[in-house]
mmCIF file as gemmi writes it, N, C-alpha and C atoms, coordinates in Angstrom:
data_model
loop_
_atom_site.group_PDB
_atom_site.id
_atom_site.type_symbol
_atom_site.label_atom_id
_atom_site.label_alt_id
_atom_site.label_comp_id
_atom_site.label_asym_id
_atom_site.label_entity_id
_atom_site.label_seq_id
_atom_site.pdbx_PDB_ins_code
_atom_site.Cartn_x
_atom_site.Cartn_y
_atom_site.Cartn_z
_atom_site.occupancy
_atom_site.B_iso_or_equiv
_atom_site.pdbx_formal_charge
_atom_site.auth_seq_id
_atom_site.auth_asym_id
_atom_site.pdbx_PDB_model_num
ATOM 1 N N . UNK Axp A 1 ? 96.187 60.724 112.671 1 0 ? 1 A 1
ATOM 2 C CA . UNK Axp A 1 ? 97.122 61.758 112.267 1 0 ? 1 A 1
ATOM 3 C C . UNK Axp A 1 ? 97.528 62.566 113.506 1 0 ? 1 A 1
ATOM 4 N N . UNK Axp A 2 ? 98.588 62.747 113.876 1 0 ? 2 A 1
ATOM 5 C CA . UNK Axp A 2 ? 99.015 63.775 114.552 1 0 ? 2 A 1
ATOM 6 C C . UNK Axp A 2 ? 98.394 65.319 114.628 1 0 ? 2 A 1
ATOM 7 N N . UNK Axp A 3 ? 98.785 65.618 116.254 1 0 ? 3 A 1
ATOM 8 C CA . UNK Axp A 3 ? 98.412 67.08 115.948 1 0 ? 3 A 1
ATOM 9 C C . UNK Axp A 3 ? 99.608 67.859 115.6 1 0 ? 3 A 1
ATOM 10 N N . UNK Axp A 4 ? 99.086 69.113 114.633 1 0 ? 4 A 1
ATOM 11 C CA . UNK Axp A 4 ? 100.338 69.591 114.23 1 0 ? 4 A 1
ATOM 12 C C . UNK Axp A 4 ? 100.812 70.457 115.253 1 0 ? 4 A 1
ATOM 13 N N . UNK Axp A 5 ? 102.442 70.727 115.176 1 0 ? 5 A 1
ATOM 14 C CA . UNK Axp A 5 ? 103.008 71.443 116.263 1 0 ? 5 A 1
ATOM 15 C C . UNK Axp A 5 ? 103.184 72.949 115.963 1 0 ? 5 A 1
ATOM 16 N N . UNK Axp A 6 ? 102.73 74.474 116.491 1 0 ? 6 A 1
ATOM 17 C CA . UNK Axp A 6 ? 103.638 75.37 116.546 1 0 ? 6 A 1
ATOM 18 C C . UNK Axp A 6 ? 104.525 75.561 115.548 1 0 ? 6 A 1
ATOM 19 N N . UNK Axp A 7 ? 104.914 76.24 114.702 1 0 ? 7 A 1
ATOM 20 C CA . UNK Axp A 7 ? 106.26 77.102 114.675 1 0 ? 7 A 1
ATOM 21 C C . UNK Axp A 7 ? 106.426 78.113 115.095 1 0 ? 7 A 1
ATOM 22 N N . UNK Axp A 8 ? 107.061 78.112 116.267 1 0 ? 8 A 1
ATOM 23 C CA . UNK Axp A 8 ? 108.036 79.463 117.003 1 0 ? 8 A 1
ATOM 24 C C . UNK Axp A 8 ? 108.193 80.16 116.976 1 0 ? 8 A 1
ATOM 25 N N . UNK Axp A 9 ? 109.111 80.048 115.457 1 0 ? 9 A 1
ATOM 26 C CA . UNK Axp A 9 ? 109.189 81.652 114.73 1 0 ? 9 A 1
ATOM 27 C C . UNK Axp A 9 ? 108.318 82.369 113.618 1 0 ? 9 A 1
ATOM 28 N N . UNK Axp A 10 ? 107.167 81.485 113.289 1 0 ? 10 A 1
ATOM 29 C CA . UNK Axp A 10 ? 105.872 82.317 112.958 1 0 ? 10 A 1
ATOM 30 C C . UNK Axp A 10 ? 104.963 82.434 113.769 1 0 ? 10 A 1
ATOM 31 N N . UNK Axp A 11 ? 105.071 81.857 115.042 1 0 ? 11 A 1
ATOM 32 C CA . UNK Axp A 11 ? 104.033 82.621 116.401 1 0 ? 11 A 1
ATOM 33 C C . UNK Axp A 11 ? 104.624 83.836 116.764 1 0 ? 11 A 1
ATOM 34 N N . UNK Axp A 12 ? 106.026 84.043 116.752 1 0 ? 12 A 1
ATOM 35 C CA . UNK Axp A 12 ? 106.711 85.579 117.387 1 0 ? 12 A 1
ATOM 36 C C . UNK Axp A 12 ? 106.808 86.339 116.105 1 0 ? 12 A 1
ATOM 37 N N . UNK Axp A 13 ? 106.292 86.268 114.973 1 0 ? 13 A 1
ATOM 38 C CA . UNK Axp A 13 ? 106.706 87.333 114.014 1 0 ? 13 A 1
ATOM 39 C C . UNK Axp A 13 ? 105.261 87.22 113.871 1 0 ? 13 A 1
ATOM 40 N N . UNK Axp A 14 ? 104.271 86.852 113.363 1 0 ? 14 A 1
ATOM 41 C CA . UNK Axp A 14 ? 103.065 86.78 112.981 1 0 ? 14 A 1
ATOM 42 C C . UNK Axp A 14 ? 101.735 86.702 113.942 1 0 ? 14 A 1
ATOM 43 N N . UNK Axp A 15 ? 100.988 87.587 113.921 1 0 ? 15 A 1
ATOM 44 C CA . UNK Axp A 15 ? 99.367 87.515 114.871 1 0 ? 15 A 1
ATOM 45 C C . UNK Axp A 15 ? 98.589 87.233 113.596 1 0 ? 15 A 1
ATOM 46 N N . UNK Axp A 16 ? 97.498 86.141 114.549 1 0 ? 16 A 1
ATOM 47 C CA . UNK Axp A 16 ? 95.914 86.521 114.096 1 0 ? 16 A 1
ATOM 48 C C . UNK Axp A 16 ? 95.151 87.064 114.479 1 0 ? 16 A 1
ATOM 49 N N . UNK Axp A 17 ? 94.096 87.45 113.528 1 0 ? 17 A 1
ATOM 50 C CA . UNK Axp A 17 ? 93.086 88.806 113.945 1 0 ? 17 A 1
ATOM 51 C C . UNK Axp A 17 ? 91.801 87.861 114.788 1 0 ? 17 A 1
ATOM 52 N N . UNK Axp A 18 ? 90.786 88.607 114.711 1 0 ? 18 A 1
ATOM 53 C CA . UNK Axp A 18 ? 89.787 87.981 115.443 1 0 ? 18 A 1
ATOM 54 C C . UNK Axp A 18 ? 88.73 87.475 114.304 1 0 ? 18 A 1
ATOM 55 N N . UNK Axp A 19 ? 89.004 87.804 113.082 1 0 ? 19 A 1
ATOM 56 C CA . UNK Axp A 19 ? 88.556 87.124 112.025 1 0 ? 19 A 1
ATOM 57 C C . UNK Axp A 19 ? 89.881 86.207 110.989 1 0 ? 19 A 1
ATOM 58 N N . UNK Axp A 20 ? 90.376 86.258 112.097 1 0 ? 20 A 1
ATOM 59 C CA . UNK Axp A 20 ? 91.668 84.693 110.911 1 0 ? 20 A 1
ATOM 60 C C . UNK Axp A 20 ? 92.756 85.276 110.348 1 0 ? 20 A 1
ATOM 61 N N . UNK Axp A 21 ? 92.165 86.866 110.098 1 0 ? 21 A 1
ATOM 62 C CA . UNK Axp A 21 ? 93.408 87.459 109.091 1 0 ? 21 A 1
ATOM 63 C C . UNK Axp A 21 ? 94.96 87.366 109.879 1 0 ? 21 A 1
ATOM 64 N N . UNK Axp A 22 ? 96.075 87.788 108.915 1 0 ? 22 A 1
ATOM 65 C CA . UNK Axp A 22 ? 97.408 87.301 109.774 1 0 ? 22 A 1
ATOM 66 C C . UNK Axp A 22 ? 97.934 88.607 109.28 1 0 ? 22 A 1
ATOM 67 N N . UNK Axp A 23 ? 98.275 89.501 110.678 1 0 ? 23 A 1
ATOM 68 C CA . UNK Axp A 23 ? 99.146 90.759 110.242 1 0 ? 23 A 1
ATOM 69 C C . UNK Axp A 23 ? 100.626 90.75 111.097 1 0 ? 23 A 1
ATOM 70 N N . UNK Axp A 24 ? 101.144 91.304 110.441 1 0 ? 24 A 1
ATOM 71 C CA . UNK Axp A 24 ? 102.899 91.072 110.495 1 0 ? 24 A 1
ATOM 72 C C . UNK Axp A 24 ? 103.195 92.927 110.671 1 0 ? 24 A 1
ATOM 73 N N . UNK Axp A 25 ? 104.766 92.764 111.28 1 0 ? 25 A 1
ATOM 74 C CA . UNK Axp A 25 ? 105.485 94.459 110.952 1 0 ? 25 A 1
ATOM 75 C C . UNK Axp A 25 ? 105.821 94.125 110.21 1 0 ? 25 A 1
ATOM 76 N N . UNK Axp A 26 ? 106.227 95.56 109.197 1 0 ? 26 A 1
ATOM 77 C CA . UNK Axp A 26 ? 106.876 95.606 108.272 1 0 ? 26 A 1
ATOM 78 C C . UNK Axp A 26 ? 108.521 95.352 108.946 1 0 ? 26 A 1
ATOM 79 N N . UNK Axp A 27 ? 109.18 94.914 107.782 1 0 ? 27 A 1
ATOM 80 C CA . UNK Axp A 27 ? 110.915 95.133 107.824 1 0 ? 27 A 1
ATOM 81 C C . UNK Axp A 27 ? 111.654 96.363 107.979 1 0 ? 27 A 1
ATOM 82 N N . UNK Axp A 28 ? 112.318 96.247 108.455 1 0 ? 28 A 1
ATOM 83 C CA . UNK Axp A 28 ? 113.329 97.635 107.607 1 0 ? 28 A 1
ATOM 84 C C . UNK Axp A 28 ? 113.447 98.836 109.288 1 0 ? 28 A 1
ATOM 85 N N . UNK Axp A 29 ? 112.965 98.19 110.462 1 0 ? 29 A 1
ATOM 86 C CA . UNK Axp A 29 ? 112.976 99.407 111.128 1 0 ? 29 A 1
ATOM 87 C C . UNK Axp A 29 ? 113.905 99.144 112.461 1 0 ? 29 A 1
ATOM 88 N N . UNK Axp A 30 ? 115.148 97.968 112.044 1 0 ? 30 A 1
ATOM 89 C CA . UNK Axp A 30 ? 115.953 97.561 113.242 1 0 ? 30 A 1
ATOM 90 C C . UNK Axp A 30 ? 117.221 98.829 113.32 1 0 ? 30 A 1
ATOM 91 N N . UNK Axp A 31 ? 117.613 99.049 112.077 1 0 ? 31 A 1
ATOM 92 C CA . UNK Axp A 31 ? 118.882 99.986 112.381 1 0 ? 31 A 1
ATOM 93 C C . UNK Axp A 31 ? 118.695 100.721 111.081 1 0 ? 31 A 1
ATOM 94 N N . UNK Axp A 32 ? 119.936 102.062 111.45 1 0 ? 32 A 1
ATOM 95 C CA . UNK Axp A 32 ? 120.067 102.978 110.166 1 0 ? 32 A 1
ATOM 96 C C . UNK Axp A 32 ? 118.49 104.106 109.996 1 0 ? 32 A 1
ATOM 97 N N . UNK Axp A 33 ? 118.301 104.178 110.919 1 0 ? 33 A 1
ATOM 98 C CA . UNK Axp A 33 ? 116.941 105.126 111.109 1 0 ? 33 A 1
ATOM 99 C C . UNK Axp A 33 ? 117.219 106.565 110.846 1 0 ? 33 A 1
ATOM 100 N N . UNK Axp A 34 ? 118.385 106.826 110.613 1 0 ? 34 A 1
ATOM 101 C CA . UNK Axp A 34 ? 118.993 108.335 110.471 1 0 ? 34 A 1
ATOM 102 C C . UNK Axp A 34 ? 119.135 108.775 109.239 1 0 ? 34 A 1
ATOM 103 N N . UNK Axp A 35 ? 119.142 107.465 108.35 1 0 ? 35 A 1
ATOM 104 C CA . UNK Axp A 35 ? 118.914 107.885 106.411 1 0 ? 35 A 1
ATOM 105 C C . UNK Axp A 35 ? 117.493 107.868 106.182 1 0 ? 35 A 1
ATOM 106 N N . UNK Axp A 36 ? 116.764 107.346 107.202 1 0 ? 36 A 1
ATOM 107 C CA . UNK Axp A 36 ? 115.282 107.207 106.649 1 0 ? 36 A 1
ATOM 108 C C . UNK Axp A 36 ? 114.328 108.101 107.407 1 0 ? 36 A 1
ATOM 109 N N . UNK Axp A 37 ? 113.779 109.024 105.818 1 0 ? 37 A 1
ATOM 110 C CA . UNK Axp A 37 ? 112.967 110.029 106.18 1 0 ? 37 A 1
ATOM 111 C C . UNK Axp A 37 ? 111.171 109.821 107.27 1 0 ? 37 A 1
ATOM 112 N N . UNK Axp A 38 ? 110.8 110.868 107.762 1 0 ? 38 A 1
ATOM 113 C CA . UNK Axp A 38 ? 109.773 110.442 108.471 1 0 ? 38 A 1
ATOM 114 C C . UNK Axp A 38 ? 108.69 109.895 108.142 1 0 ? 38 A 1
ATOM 115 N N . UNK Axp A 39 ? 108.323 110.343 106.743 1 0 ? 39 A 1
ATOM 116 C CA . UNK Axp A 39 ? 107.457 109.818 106.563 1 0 ? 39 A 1
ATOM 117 C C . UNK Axp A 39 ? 107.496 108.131 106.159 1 0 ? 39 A 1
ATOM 118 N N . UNK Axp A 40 ? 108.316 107.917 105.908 1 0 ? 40 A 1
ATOM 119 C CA . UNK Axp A 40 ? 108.858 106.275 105.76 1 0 ? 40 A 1
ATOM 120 C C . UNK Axp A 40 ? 109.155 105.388 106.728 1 0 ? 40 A 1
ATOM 121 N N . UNK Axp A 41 ? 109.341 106.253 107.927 1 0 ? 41 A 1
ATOM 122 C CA . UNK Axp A 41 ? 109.196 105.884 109.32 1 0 ? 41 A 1
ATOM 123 C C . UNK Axp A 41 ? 108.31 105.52 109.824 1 0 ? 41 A 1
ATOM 124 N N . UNK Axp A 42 ? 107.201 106.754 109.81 1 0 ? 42 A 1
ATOM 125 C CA . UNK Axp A 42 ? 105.681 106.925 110.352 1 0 ? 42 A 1
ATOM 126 C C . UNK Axp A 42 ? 104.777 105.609 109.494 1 0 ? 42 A 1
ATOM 127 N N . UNK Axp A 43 ? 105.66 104.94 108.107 1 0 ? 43 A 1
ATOM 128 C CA . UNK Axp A 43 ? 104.624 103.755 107.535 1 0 ? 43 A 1
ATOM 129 C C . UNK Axp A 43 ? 104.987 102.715 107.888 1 0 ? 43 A 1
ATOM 130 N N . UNK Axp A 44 ? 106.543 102.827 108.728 1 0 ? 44 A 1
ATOM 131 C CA . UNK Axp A 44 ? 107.043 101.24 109.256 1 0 ? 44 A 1
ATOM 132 C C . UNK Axp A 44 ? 106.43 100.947 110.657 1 0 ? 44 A 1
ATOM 133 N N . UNK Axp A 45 ? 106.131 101.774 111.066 1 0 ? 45 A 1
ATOM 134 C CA . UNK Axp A 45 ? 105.389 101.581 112.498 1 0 ? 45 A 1
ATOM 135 C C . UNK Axp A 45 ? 104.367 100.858 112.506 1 0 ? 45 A 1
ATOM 136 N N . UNK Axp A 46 ? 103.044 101.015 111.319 1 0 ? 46 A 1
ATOM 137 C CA . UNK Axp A 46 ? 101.977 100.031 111.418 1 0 ? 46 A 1
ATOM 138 C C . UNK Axp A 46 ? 102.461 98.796 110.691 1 0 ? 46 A 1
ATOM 139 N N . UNK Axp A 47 ? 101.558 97.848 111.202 1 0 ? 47 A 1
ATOM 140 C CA . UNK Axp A 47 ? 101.715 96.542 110.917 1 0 ? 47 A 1
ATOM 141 C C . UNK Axp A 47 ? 100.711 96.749 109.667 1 0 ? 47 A 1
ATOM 142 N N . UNK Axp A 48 ? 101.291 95.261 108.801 1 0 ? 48 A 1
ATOM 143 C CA . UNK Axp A 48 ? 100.323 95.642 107.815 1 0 ? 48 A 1
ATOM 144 C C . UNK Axp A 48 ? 100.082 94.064 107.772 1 0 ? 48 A 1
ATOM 145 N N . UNK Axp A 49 ? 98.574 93.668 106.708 1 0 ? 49 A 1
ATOM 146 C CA . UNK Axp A 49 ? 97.952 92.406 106.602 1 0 ? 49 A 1
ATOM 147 C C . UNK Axp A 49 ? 98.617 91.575 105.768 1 0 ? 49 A 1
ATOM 148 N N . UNK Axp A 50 ? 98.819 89.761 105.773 1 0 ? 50 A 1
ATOM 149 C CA . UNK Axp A 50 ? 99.947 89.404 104.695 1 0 ? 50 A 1
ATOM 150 C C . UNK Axp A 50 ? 98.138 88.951 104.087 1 0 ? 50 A 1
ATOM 151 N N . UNK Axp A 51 ? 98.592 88.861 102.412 1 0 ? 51 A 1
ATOM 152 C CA . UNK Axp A 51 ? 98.102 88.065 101.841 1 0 ? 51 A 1
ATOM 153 C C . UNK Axp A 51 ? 98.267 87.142 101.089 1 0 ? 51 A 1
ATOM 154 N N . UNK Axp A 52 ? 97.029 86.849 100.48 1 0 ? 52 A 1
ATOM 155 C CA . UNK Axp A 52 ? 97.267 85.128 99.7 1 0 ? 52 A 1
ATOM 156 C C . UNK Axp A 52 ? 97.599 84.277 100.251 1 0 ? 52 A 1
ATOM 157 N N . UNK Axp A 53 ? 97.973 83.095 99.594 1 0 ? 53 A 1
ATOM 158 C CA . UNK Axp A 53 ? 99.19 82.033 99.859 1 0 ? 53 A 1
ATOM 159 C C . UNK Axp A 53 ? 99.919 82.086 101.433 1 0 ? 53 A 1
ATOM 160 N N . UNK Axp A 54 ? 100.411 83.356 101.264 1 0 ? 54 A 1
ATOM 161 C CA . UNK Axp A 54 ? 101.285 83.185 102.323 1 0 ? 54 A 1
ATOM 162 C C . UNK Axp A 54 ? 100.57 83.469 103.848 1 0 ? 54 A 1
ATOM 163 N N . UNK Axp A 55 ? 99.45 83.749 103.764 1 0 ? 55 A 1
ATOM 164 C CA . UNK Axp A 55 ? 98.574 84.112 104.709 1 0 ? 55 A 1
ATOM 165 C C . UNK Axp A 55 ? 98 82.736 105.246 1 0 ? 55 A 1
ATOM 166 N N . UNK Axp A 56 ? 98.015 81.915 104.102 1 0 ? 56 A 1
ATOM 167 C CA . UNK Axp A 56 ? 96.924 80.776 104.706 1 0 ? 56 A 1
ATOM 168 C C . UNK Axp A 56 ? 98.206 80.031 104.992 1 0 ? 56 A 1
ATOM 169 N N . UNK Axp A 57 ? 99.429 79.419 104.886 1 0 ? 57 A 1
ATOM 170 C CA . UNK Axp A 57 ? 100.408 79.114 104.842 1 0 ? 57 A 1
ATOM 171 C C . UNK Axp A 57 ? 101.011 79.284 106.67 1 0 ? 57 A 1
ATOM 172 N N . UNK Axp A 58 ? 100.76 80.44 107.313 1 0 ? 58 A 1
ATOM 173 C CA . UNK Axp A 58 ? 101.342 81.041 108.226 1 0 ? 58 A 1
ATOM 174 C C . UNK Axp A 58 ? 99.926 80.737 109.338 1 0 ? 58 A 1
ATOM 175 N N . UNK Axp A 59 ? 98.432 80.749 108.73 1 0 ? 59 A 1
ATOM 176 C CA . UNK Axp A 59 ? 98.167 80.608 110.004 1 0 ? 59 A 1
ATOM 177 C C . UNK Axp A 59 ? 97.95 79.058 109.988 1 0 ? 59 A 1
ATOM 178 N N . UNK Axp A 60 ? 98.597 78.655 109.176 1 0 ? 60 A 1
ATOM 179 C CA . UNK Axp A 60 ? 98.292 77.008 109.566 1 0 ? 60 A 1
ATOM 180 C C . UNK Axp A 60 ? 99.308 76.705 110.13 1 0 ? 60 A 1
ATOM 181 N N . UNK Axp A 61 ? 100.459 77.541 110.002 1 0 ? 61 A 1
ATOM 182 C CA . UNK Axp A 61 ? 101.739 77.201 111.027 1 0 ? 61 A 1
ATOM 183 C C . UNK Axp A 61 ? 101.569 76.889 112.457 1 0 ? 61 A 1
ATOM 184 N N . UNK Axp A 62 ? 100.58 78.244 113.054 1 0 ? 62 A 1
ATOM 185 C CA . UNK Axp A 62 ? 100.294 78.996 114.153 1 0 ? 62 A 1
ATOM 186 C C . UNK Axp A 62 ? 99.589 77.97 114.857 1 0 ? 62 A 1
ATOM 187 N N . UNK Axp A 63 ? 99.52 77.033 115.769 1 0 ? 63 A 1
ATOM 188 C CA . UNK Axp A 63 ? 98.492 76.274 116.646 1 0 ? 63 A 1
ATOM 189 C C . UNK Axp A 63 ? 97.273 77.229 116.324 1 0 ? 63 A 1
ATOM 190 N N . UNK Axp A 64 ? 96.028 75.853 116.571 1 0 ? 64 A 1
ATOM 191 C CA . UNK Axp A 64 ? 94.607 76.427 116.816 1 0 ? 64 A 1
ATOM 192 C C . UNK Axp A 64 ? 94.604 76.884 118.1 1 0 ? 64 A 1
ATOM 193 N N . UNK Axp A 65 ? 93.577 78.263 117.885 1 0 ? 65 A 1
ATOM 194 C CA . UNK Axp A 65 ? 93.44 78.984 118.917 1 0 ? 65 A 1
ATOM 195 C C . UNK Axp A 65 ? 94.499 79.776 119.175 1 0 ? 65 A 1
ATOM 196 N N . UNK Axp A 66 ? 95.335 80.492 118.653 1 0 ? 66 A 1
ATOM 197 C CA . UNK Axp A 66 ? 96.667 81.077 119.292 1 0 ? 66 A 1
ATOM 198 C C . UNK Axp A 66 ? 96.578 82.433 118.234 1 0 ? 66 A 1
């Protein structure tokens, strides 16, 4: 069987932790920052953890070790 390759654009949008977990930014903080209040600001700044499905999904995307 082949080794599997990389995807690109879930290595530049997505990290793994040092225990496997896969945390992502949130959306929503490219433009239009002037309708959105601070405190909705101050929660787009942290990254937050994906789960389920889509967690195990994404780090199998990700090469081993990366």
């Amino acid at each position: 069987m082949p080794k599997l390759k990389t995807k690109k654009s879930v290595k530049k949008r997505f990290k793994l932790t040092k225990n496997g977990k896969v945390k992502m930014n949130k959306a929503g903080r490219r433009h239009l920052m002037a309708v959105k209040n601070g405190k909705r600001l101050r929660s787009l700044r942290k990254q937050r953890m994906v789960q389920g499905k889509l967690a195990k999904t994404m780090a199998k995307l990700m090469a081993p070790g990366e």
